[in-house]
C-alpha atoms as a printed R data frame, in Angstrom:
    type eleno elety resid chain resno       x       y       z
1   ATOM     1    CA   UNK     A     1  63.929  99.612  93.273
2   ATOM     2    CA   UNK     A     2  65.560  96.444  94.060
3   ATOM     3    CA   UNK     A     3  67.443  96.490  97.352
4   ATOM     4    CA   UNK     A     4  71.363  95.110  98.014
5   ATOM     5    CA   UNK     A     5  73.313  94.847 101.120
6   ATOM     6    CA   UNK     A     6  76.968  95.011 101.425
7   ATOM     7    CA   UNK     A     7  78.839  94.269 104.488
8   ATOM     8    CA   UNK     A     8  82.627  95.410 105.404
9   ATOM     9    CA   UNK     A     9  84.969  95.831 108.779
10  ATOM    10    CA   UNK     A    10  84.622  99.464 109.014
11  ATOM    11    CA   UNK     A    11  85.154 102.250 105.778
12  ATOM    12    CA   UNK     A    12  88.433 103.735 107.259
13  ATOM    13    CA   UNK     A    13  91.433 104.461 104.332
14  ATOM    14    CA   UNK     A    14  91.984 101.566 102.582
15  ATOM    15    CA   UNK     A    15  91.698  99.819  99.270
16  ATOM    16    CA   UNK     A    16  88.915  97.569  99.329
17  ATOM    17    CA   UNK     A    17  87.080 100.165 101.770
18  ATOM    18    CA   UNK     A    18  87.852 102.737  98.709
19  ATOM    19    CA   UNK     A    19  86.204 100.006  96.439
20  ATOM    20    CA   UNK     A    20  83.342  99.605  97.883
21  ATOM    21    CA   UNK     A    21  82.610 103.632  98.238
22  ATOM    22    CA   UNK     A    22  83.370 104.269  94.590
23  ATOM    23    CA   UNK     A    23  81.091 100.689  93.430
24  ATOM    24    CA   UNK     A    24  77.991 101.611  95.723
25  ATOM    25    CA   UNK     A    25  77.968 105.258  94.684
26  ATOM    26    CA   UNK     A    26  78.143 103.949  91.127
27  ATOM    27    CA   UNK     A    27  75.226 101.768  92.009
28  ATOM    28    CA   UNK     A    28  73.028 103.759  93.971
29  ATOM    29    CA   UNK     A    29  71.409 104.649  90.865
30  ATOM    30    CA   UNK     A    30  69.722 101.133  90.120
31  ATOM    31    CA   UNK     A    31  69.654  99.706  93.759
32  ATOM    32    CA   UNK     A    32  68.439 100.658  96.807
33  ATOM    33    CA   UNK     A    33  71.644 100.031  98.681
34  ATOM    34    CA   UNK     A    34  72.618  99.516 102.385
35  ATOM    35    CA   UNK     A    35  76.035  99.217 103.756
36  ATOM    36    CA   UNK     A    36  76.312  97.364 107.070
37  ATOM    37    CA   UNK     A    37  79.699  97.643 108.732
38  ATOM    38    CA   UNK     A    38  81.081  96.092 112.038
39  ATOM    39    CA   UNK     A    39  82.807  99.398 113.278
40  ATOM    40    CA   UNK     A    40  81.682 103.036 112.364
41  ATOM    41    CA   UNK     A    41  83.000 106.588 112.362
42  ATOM    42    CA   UNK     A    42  85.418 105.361 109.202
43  ATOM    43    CA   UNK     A    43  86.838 108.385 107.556
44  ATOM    44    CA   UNK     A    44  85.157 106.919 103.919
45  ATOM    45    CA   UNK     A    45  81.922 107.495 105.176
46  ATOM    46    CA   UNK     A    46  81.433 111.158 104.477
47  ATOM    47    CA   UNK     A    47  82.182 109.813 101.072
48  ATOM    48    CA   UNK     A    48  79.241 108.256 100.312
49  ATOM    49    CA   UNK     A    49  76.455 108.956  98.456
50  ATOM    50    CA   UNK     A    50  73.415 110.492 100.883
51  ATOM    51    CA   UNK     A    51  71.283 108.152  99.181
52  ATOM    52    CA   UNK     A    52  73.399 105.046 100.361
53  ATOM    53    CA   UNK     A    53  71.816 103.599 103.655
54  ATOM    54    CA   UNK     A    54  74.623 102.915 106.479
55  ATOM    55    CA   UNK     A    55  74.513 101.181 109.507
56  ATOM    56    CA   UNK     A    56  77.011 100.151 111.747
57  ATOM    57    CA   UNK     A    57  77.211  96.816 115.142
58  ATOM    58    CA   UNK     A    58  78.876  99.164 117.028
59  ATOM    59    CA   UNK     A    59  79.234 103.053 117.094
60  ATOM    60    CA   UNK     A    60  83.059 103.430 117.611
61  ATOM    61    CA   UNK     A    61  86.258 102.264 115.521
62  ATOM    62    CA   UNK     A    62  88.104  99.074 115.589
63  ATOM    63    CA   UNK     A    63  91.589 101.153 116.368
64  ATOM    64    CA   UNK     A    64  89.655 103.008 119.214
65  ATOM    65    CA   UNK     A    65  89.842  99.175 121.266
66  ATOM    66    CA   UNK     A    66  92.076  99.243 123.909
67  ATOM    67    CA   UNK     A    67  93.429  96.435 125.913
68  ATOM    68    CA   UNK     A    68  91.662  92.623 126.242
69  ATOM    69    CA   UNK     A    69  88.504  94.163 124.336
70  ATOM    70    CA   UNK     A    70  90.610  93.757 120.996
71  ATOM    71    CA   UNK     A    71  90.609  90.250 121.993
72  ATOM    72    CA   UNK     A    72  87.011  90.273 123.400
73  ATOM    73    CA   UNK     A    73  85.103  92.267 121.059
74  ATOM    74    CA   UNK     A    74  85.932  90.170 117.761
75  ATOM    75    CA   UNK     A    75  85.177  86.600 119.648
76  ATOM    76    CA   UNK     A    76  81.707  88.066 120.664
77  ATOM    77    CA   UNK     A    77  81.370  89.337 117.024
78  ATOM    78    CA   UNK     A    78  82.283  85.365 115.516
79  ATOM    79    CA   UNK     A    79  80.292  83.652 118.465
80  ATOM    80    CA   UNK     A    80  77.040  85.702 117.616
81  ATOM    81    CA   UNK     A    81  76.930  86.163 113.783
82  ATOM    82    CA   UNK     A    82  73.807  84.250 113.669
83  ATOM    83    CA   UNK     A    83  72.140  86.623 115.745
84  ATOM    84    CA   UNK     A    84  73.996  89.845 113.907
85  ATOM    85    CA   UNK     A    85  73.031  88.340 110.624
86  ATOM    86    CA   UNK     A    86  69.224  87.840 111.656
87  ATOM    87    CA   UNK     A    87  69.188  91.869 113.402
88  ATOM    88    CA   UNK     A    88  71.246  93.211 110.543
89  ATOM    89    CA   UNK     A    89  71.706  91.425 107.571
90  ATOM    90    CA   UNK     A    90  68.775  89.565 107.280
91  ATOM    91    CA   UNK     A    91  66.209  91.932 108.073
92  ATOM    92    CA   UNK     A    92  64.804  92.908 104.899
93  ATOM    93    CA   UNK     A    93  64.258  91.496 101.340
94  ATOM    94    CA   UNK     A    94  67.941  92.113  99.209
95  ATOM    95    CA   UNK     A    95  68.403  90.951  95.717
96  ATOM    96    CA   UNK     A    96  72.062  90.339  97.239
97  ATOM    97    CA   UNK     A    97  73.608  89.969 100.017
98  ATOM    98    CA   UNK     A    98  77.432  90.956  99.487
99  ATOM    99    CA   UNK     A    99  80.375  90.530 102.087
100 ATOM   100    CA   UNK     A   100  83.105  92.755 100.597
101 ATOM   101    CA   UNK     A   101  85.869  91.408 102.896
102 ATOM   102    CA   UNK     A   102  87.410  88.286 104.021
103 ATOM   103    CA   UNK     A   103  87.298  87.485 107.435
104 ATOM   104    CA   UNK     A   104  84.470  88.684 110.214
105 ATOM   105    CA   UNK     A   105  82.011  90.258 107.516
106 ATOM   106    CA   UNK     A   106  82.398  86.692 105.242
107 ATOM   107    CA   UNK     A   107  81.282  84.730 108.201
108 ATOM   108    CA   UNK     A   108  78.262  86.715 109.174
109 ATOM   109    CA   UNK     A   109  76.753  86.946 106.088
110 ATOM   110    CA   UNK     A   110  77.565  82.959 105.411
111 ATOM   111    CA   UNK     A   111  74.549  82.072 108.396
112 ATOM   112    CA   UNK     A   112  71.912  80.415 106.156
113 ATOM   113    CA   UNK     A   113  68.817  82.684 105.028
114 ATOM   114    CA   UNK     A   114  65.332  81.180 104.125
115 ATOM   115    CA   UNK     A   115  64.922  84.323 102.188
116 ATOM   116    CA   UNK     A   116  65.175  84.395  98.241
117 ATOM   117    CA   UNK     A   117  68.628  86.252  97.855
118 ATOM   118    CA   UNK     A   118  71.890  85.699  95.904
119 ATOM   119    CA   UNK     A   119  75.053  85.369  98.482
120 ATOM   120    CA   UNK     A   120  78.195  86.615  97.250
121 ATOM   121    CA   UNK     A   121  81.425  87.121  98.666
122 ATOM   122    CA   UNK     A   122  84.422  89.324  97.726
123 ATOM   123    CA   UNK     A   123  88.158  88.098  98.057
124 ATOM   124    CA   UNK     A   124  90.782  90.914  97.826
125 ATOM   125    CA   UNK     A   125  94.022  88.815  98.552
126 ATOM   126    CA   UNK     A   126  96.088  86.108  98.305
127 ATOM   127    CA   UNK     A   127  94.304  83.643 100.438
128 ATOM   128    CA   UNK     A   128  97.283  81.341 100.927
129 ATOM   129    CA   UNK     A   129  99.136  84.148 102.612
130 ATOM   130    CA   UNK     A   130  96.342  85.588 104.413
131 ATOM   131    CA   UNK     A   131  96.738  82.636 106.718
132 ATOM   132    CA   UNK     A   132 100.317  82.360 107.864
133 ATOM   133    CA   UNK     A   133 101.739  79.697 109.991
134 ATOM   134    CA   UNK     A   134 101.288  77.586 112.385
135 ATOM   135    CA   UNK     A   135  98.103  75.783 113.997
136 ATOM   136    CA   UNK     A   136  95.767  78.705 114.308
137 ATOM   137    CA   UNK     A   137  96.436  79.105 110.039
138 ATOM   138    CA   UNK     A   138  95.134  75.945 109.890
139 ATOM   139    CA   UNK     A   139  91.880  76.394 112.146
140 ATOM   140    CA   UNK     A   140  90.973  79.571 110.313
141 ATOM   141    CA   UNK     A   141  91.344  77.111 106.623
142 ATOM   142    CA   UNK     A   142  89.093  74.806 108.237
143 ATOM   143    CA   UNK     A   143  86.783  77.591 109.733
144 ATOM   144    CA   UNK     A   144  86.521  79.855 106.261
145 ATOM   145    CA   UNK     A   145  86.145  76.825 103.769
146 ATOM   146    CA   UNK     A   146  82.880  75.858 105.619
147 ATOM   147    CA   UNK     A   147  81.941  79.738 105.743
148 ATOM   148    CA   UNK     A   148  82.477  80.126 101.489
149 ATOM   149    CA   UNK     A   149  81.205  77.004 100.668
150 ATOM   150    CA   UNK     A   150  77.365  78.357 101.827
151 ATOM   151    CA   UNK     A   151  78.033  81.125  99.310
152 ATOM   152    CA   UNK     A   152  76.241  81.216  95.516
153 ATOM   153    CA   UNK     A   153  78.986  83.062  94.262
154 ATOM   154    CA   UNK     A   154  82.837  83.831  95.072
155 ATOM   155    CA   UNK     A   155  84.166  87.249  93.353
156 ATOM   156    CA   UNK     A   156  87.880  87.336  92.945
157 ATOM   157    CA   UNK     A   157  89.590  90.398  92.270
158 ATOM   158    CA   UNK     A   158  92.439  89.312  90.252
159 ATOM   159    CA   UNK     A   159  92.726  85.944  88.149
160 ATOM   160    CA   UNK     A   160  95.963  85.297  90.867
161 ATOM   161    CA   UNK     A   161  93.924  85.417  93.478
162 ATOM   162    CA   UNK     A   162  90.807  83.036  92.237
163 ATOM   163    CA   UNK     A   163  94.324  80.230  91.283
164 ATOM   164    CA   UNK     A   164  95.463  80.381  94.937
165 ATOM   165    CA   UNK     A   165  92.202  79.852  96.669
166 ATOM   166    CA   UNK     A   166  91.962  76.641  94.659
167 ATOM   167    CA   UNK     A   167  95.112  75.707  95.545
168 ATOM   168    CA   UNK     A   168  94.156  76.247  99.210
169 ATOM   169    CA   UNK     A   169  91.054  75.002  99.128
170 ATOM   170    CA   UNK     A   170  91.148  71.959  96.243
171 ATOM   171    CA   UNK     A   171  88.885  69.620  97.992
172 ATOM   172    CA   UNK     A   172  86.511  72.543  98.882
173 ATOM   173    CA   UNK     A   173  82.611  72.211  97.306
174 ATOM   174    CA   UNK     A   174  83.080  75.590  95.069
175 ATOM   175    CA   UNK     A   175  80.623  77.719  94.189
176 ATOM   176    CA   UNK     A   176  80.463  79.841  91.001
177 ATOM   177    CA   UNK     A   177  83.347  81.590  90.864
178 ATOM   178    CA   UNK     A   178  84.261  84.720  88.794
179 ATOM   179    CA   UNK     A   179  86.920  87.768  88.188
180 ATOM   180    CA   UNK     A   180  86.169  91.693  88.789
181 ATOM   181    CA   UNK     A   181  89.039  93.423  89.056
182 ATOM   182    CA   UNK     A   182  88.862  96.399  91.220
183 ATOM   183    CA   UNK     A   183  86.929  99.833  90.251
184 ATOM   184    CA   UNK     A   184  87.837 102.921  91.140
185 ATOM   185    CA   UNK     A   185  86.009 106.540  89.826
186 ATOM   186    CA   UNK     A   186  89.274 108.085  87.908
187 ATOM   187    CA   UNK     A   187  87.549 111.373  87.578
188 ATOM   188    CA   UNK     A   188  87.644 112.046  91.740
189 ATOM   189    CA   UNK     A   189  91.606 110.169  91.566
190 ATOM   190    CA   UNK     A   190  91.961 113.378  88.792
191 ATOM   191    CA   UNK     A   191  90.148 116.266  90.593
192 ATOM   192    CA   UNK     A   192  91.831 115.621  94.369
193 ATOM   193    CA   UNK     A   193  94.981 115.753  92.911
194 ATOM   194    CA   UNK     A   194  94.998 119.216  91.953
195 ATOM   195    CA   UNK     A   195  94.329 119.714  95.583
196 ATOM   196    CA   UNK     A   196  98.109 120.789  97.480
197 ATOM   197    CA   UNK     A   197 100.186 118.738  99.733
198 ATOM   198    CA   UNK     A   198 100.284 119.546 103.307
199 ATOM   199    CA   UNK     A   199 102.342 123.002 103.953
200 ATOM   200    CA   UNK     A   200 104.929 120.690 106.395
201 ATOM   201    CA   UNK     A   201 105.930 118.329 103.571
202 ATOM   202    CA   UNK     A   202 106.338 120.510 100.733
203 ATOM   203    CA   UNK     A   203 110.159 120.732 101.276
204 ATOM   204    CA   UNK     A   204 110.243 116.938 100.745
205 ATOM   205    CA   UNK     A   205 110.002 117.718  96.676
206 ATOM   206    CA   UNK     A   206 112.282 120.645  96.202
207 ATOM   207    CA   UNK     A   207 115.753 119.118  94.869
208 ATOM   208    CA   UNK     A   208 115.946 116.628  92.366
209 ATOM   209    CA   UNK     A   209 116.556 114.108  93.840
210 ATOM   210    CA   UNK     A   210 114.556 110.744  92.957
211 ATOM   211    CA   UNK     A   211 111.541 110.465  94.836
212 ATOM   212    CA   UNK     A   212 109.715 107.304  95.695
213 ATOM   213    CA   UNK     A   213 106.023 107.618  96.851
214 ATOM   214    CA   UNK     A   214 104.094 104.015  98.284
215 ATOM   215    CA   UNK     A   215 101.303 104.353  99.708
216 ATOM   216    CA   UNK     A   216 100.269 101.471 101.740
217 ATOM   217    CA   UNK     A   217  99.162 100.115 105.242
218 ATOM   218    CA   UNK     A   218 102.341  99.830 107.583
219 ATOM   219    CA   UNK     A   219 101.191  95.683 108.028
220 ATOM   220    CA   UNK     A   220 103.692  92.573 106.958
221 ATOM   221    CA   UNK     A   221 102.065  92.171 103.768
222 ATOM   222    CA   UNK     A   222 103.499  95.782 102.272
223 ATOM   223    CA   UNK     A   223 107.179  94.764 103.113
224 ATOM   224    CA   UNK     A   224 108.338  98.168 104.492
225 ATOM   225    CA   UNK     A   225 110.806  96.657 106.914
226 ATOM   226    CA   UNK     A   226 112.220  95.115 103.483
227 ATOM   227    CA   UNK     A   227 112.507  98.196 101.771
228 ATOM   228    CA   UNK     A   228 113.917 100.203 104.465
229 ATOM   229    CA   UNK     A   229 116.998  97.126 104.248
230 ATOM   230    CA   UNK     A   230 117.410  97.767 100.751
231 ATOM   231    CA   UNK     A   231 117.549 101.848 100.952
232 ATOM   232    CA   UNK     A   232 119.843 101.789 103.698
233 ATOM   233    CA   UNK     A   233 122.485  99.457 101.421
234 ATOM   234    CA   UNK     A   234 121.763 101.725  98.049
235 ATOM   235    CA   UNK     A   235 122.127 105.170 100.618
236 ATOM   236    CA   UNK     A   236 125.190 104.104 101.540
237 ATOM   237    CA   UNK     A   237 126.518 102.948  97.902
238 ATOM   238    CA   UNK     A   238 125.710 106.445  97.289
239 ATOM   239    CA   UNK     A   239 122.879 105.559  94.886
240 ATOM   240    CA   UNK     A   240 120.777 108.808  96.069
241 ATOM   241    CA   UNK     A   241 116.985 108.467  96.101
242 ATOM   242    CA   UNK     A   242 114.271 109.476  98.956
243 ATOM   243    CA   UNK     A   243 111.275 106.944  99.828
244 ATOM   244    CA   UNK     A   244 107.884 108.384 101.348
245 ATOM   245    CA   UNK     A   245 105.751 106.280 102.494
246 ATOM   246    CA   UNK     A   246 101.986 107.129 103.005
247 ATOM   247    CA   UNK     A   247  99.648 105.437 105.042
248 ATOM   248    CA   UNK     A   248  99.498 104.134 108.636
249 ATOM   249    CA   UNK     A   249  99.024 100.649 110.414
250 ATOM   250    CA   UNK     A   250 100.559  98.307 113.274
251 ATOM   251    CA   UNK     A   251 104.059  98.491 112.724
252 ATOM   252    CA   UNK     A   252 105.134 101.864 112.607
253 ATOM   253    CA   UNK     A   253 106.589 102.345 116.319
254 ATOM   254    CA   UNK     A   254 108.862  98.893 114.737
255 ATOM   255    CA   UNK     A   255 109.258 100.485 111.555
256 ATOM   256    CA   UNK     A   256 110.243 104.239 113.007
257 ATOM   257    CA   UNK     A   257 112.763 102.480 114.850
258 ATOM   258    CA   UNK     A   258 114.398 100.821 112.021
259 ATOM   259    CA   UNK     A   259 114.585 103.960 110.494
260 ATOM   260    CA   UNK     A   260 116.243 105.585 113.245
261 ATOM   261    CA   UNK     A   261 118.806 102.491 113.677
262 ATOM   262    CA   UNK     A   262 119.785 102.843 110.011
263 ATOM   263    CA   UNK     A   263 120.297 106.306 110.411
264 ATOM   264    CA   UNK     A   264 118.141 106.830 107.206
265 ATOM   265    CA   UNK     A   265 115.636 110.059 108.821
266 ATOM   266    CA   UNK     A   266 116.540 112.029 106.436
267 ATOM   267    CA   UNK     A   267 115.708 110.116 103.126
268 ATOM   268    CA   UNK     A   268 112.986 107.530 104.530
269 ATOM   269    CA   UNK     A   269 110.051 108.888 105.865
270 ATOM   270    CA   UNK     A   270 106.846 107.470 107.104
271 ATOM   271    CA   UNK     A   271 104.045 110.349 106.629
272 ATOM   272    CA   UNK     A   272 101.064 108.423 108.084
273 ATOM   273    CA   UNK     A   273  97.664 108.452 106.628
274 ATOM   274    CA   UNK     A   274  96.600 111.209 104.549
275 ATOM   275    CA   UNK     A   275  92.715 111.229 103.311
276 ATOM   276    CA   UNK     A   276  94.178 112.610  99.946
277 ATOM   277    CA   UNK     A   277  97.373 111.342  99.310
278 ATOM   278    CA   UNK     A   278  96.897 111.814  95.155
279 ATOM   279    CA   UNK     A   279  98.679 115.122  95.247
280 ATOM   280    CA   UNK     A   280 101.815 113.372  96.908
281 ATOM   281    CA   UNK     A   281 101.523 110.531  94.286
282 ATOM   282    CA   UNK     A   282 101.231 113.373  91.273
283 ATOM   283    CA   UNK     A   283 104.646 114.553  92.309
284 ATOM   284    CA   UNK     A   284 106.131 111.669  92.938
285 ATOM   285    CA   UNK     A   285 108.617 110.650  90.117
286 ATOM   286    CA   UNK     A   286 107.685 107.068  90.441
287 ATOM   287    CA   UNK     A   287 105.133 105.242  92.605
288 ATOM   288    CA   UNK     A   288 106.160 101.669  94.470
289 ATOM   289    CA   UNK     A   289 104.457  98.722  95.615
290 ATOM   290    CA   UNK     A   290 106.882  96.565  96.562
291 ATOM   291    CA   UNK     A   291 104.891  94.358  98.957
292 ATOM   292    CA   UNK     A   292 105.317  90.282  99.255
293 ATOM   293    CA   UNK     A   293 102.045  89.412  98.263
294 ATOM   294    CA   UNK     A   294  98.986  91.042  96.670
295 ATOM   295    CA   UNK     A   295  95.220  90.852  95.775
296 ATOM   296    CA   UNK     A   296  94.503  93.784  92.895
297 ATOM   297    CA   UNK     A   297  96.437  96.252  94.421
298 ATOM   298    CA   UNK     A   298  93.762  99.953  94.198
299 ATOM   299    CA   UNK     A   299  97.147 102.483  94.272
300 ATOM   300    CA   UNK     A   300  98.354 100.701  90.868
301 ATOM   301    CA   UNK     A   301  94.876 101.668  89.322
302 ATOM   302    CA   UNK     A   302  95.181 105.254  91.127
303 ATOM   303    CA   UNK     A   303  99.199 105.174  89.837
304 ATOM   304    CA   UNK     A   304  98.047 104.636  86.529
305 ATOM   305    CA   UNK     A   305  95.164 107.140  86.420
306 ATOM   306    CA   UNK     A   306  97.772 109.593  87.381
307 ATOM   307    CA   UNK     A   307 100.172 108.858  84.214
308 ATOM   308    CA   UNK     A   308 103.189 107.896  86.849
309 ATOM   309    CA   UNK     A   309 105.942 105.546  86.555
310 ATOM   310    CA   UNK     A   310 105.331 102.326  88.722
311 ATOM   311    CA   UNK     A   311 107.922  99.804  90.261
312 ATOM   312    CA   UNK     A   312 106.457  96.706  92.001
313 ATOM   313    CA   UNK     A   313 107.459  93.503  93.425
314 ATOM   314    CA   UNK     A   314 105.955  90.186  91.436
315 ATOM   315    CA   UNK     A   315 102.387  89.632  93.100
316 ATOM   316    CA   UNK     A   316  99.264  89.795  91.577
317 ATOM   317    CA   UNK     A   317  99.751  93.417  91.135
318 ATOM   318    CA   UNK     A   318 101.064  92.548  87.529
319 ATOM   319    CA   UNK     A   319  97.753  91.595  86.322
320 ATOM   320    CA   UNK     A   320  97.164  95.034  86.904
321 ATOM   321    CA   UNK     A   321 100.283  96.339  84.795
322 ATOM   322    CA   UNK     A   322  99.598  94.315  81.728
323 ATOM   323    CA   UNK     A   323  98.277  97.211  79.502
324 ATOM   324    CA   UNK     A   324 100.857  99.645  81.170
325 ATOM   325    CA   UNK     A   325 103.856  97.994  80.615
326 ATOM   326    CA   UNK     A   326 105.792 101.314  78.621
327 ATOM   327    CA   UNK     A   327 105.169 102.974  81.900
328 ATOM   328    CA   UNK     A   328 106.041  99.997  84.458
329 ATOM   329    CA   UNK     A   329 108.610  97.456  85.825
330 ATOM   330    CA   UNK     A   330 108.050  94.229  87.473
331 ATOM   331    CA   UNK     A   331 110.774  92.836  89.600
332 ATOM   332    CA   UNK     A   332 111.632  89.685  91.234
333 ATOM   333    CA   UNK     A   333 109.950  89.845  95.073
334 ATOM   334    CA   UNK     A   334 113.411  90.089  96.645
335 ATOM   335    CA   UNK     A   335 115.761  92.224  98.341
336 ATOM   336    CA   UNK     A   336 118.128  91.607  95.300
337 ATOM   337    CA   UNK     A   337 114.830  92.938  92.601
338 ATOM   338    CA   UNK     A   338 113.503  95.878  95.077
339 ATOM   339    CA   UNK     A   339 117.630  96.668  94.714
340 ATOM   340    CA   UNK     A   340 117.667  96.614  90.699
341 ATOM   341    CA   UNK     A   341 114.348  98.688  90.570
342 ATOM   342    CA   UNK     A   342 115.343 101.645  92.707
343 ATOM   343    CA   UNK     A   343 118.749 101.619  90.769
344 ATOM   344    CA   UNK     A   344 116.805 101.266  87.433
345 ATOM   345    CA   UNK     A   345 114.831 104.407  88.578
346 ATOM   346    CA   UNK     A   346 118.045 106.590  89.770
347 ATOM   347    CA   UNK     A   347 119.631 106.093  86.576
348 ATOM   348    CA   UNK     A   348 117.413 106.576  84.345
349 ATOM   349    CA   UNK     A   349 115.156 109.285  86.278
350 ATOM   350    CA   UNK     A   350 115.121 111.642  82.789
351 ATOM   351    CA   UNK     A   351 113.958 108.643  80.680
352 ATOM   352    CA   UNK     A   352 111.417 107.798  82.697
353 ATOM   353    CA   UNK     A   353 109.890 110.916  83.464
354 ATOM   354    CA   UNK     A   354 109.726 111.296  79.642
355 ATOM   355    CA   UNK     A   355 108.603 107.404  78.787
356 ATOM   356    CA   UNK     A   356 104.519 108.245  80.716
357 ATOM   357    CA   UNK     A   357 102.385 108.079  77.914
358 ATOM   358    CA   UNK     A   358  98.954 109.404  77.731
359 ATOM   359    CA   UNK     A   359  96.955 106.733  79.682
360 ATOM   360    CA   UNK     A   360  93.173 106.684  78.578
361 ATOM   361    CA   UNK     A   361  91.534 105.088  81.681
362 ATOM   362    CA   UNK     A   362  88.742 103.222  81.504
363 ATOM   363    CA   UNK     A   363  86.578 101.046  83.719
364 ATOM   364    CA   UNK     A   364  83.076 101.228  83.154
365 ATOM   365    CA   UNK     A   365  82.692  97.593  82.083
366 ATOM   366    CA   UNK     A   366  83.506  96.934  85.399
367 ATOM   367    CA   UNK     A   367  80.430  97.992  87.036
368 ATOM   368    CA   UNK     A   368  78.691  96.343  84.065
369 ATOM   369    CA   UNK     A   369  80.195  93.066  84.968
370 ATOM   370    CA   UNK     A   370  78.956  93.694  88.968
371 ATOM   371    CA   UNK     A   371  75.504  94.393  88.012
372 ATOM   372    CA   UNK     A   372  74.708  91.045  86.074
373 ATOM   373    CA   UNK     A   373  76.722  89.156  88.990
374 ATOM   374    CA   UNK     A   374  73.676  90.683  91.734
375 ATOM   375    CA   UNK     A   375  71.300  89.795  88.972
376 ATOM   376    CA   UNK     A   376  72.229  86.435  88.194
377 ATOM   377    CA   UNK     A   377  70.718  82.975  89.367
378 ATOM   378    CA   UNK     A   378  73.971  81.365  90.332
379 ATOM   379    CA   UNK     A   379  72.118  79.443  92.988
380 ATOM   380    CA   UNK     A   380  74.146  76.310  94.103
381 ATOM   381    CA   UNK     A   381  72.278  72.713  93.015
382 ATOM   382    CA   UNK     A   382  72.809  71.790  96.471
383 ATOM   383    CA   UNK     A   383  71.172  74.604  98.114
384 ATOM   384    CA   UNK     A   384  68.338  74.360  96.030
């Protein structure tokens, strides 16, 4: 059996992390796979498959750095990816070897092999907003079109995406690039979503009331400091709705505080991470994702598996909408369109709830499509 080595951050709750679980465990059938991360003890891990290998550069979790060392431990992590790659990458003889994130994990696996391997990489977002501002944006450009131009193959996770990194990058040396949009196993989005909520936040879906379920990582990108604008204005036009947000991430001490100032407790709420937050999103009468930019947003798929209504903010996220688009509304990425969505939703909250169709989801093909991209020959004529 063939072998094939992906590499990511860490496997804690999030959407590419879910990707890769549900791919390799989809996989593990024809490859022999490994799974090398920079950080352990993710909660994903007890996910996968026993016969997926796992090992991790160090033996504790990237939240779990304190102090200087989150400053110190990622520069010794760039400054020795040559010797990483050779002790953990580059070890053995892989059909592939796969870096399933941007950032750290792309620039270890970029270090040259004399080995006979096909080097792919995975981007899962908008890579000219990735970046931001300012001089050290323009360092890390520099820095990460060297690191994907020693790559056979770029995989793109939304035909948005693959259009902005040529934008960004129009003078780069491409190699073969292609489109896989994400993959998720339906049948386990199904199965934990019978499971209950937590005892403590079953009183959040008693009345009837509109309720708004996003589940997302508490970061810039998702927008939540947006949102919570636009709910206080509607709350206080009376336009009566409650927002729950699930999921966890750097700016909820600034985020619980806006809350507070607003003086909107009672009808936002930030519920932190849950391992299985399917059950929340099954009673949910519609599911956001109103975030500023996207890659192929994985809670759209998981929405849409579930048969639920979805509001989102224009990002790439509509390539994911276009066969769902009975059961789905796009709205300018604004203040002014989050506003005209969550209205949209409280006035027609009967309509809606009738409008979900039966949604036959299928993905299969995807996996399909991943398997000839490890077994292809897309070696770059300059490499050669």
């Amino acid at each position: 059996m063939e072998k094939v080595i992906f590499g990511i951050t860490g496997l804690t709750l999030g959407g590419a992390e879910r990707v890769l679980v549900d791919i390799v465990n989809k996989l593990v059938d024809k490859y022999d796979i490994t799974i090398f991360t920079i950080y352990a003890n993710g909660e994903l891990e007890g996910e996968l498959d026993k016969r997926v290998h796992l090992k991790s550069l160090y033996n504790f979790r990237y939240d779990s750095i304190q102090g200087i060392k989150k400053i110190l431990i990622p520069l010794k992590v760039l400054f020795n990816k040559r010797k990483i790659f050779k002790e953990y990458v580059d070890n053995d003889e892989y059909k592939a070897q796969i870096a399933f994130l941007e950032g750290a994990i792309t620039r270890i696996f970029s270090v040259k092999t004399k080995k006979k391997t096909q080097k792919i990489a995975w981007v899962h977002n908008d890579i000219s907003k990735v970046f931001g501002k300012g001089p050290k944006s323009k360092i890390k450009r520099i820095i990460d079109r060297n690191t994907y131009e020693k790559y056979d193959t770029l995989v793109f996770v939304s035909i948005d995406n693959l259009d902005k990194f040529n934008k960004v990058y129009d003078d780069m040396l491409l190699p073969h690039e292609t489109v896989v949009n994400n993959y998720i196993n339906s049948q386990r989005i199904l199965d934990l979503a019978k499971n209950e909520i937590k005892e403590e936040d079953k009183n959040l879906f008693t009345d009837k009331t509109l309720k708004i379920v996003q589940v997302s990582r508490l970061v810039e990108q998702k927008a939540i400091d947006r949102l919570i604008k636009v709910h206080t204005k509607l709350i206080k036009e009376g336009v009566k709705h409650n927002i729950y947000i699930i999921g966890d991430g750097p700016l909820k001490e600034k985020l619980e505080k806006q809350i507070k100032e607003n003086n909107v407790s009672d009808t936002f709420k930030l519920l932190g991470a849950r391992e299985n937050p399917y059950p929340y999103m099954k009673k949910a009468d519609v599911v956001s994702l109103f975030s500023r930019f996207e890659g192929y947003p994985m809670v759209i798929e998981e929405a849409k598996v579930l048969n639920k209504y979805i509001l989102a903010t224009n990002t790439a996220t509509r390539e994911a909408l276009i066969n769902y688009s009975k059961n789905s509304q796009i709205v300018e990425n604004s203040e002014e369109g989050i506003e005209k969505a969550i209205k949209f939703a409280v006035k027609n909250k009967k309509k809606i709830l009738k409008s979900n169709e039966e949604f036959v989801y299928e993905n299969d093909k995807l996996i399909e499509k991943i398997i000839k991209i490890i077994n292809s020959e897309n070696k770059r004529k300059d490499k050669i």
